[in-house]
C-alpha positions as a Python dict, from the first residue, in 0.01 Angstrom:
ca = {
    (1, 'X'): (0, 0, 0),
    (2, 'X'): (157, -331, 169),
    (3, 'X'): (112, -634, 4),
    (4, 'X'): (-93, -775, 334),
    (5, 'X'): (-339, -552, 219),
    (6, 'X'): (-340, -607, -112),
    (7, 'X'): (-350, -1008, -76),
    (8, 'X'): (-671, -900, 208),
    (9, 'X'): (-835, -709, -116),
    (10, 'X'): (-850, -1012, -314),
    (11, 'X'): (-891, -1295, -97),
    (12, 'X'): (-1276, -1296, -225),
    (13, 'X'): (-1187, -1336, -549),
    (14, 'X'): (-941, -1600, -499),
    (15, 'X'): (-1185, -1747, -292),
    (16, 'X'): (-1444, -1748, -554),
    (17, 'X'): (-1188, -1848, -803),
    (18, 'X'): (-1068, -2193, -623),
    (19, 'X'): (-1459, -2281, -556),
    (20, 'X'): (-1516, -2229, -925),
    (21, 'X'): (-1212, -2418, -1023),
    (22, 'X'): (-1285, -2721, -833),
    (23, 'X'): (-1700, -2685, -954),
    (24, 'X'): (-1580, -2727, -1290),
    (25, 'X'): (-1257, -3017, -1241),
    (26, 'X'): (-1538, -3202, -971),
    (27, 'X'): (-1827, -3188, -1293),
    (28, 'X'): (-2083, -3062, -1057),
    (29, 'X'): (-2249, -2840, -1292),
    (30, 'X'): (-2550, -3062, -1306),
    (31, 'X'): (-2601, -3088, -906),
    (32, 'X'): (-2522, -2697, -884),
    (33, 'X'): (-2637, -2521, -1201),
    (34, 'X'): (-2986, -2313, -1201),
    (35, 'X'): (-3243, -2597, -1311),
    (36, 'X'): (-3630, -2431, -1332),
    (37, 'X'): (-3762, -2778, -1257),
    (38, 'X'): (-3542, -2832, -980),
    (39, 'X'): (-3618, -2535, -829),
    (40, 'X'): (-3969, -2559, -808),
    (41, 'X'): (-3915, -2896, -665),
    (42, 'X'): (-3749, -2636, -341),
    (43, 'X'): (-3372, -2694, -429),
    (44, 'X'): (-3331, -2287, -393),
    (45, 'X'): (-2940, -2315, -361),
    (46, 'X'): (-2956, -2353, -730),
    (47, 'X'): (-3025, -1971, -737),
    (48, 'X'): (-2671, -1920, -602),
    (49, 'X'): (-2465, -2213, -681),
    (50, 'X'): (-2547, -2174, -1095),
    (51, 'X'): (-2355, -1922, -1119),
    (52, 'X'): (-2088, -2038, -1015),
    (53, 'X'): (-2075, -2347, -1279),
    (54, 'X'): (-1942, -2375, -1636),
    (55, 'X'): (-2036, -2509, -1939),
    (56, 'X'): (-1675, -2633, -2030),
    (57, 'X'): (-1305, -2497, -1922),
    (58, 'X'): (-1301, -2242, -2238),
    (59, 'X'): (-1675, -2093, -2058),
    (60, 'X'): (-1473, -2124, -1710),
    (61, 'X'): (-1187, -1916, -1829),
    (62, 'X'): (-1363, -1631, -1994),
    (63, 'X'): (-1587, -1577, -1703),
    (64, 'X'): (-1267, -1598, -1434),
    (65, 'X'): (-1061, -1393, -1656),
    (66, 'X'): (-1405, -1115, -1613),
    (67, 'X'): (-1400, -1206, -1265),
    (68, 'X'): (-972, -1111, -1260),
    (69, 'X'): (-1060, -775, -1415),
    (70, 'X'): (-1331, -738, -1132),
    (71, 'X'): (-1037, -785, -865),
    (72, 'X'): (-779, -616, -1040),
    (73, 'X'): (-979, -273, -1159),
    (74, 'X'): (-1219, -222, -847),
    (75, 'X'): (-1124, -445, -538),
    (76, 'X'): (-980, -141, -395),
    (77, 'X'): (-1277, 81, -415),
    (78, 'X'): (-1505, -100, -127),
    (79, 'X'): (-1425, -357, 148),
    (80, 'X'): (-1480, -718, 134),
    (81, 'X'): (-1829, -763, 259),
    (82, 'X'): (-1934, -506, 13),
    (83, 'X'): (-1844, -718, -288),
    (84, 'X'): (-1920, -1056, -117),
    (85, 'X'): (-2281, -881, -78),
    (86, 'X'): (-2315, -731, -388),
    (87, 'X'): (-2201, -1121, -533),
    (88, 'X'): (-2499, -1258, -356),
    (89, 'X'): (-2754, -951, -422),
    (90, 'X'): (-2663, -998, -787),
    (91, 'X'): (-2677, -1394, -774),
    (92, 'X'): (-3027, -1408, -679),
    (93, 'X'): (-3146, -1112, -818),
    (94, 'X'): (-3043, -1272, -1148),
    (95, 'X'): (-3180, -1587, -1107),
    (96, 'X'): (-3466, -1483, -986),
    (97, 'X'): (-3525, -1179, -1324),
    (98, 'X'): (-3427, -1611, -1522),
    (99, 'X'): (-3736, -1796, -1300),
    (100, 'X'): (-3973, -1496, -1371),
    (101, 'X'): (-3857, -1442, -1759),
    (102, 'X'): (-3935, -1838, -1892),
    (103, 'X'): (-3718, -1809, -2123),
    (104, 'X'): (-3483, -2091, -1992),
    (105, 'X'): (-3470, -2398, -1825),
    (106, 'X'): (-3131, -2425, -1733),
    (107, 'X'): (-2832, -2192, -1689),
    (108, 'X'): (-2426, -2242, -1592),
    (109, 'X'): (-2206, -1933, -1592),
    (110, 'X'): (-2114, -1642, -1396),
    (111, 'X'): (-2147, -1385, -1705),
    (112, 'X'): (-2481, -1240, -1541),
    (113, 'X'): (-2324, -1162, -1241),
    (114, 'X'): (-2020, -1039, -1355),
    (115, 'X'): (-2266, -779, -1566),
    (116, 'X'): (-2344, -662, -1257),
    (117, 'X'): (-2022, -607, -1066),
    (118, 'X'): (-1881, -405, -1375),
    (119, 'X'): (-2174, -181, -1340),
    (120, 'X'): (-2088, -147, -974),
    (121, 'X'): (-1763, -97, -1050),
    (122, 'X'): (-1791, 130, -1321),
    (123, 'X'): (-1994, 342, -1068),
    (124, 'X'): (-1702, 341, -847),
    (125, 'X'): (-1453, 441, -1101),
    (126, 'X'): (-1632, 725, -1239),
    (127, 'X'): (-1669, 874, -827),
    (128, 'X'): (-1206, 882, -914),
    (129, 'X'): (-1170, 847, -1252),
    (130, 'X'): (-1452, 1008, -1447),
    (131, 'X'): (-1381, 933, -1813),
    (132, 'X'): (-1260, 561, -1787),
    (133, 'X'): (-1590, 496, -1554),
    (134, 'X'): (-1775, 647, -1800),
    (135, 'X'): (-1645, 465, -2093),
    (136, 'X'): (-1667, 170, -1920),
    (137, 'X'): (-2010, 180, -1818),
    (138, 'X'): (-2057, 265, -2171),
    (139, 'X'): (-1958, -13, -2301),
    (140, 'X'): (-2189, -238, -2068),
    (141, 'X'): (-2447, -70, -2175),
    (142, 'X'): (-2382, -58, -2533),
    (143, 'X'): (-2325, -419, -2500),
    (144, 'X'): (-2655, -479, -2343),
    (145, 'X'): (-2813, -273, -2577),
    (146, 'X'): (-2610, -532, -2873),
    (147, 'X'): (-2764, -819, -2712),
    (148, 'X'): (-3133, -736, -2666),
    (149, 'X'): (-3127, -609, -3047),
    (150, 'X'): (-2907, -836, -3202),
    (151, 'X'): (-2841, -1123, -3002),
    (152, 'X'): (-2514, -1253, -2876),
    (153, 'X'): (-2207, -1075, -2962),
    (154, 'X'): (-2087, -1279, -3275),
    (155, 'X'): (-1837, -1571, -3193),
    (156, 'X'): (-1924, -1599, -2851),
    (157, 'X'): (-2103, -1896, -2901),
    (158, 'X'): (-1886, -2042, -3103),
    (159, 'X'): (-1606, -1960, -2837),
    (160, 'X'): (-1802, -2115, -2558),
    (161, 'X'): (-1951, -2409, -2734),
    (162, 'X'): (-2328, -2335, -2611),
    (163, 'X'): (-2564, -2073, -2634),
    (164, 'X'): (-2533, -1753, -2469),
    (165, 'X'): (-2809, -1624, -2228),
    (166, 'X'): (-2828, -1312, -2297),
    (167, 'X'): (-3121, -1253, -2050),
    (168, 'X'): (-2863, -1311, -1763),
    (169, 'X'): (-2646, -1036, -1869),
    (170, 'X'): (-2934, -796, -1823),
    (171, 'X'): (-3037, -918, -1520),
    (172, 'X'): (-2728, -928, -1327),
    (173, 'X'): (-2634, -550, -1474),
    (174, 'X'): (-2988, -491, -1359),
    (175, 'X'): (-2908, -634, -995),
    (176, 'X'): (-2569, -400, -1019),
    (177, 'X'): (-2771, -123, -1033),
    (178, 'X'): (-3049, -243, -778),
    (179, 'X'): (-2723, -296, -555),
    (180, 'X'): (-2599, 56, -613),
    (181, 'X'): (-3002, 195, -558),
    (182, 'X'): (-3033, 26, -218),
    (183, 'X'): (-2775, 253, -86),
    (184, 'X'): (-2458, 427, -189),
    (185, 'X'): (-2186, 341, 84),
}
């Protein structure tokens, strides 16, 4: 495999990466992040653009060190536009499972959507390597399973500085699999 094609496979994530980067050094979280209020009031880009904010540079590496595993483990199973629109599908299907749900008023992070891609990926995985894919989605789901029993895996929110929404991991690994439903390409 050339390294053209190879730079090609993650030029999304880079992408997403920079934007995310320069979110966080700009301080836009509170034009950007998902707001309920603000929402209502029509500003609907907040059901993309939240994601894609932090709640400090320790919440901003953990997610883009997720979103490196993403690009490093299953870039190379589906094109570009796939992932760009399984990043949207899971965006909004996310937000959207947070307006419906109550539970909170405001949300920065891209831990729900990341949810999501690793259940994509792990789907992809297990079509050419069956036991890591497995174990893998295994874990996600033992994870989610943690969460909606427990509550947040202990020290993450101690790590991150704010409280976890665990809600928006089970939406966006929700999404992953609504992605994966719509049809297998």
């Amino acid at each position: 495999m050339s390294i053209l094609y190879k730079l090609r496979s993650y030029k999304l994530w880079l992408v997403l990466f920079i934007l995310c980067f320069f979110i966080q050094f700009l301080h836009l979280a509170p034009t950007l992040r998902f707001d309920r209020q603000l929402i209502e009031q029509w500003q609907v880009w907040r059901l993309i653009s939240g994601h894609f904010t932090h709640l400090n540079w320790v919440h901003f590496m953990l997610n883009m060190a997720g979103l490196g595993m993403v690009a490093i483990l299953f870039s190379r199973y589906k094109s570009t536009r796939y992932w760009l629109d399984a990043l949207l599908f899971i965006s909004l299907v996310c937000s959207v499972g947070m307006l419906i749900d109550n539970q909170l008023d405001r949300y920065v992070g891209f831990s729900g959507v990341l949810h999501g891609l690793f259940i994509i990926g792990g789907r992809w995985e297990m079509q050419r390597y069956k036991v890591s894919g497995i174990v893998l989605l295994a874990i996600i789901i033992g994870k989610l399973v943690w969460e909606q029993m427990y509550g947040a895996l202990p020290g993450s929110e101690s790590i991150t500085g704010g409280r976890v929404a665990i809600n928006a991991h089970l939406y966006g690994a929700i999404a992953g699999a609504l992605y994966l439903l719509r049809g297998i390409r």
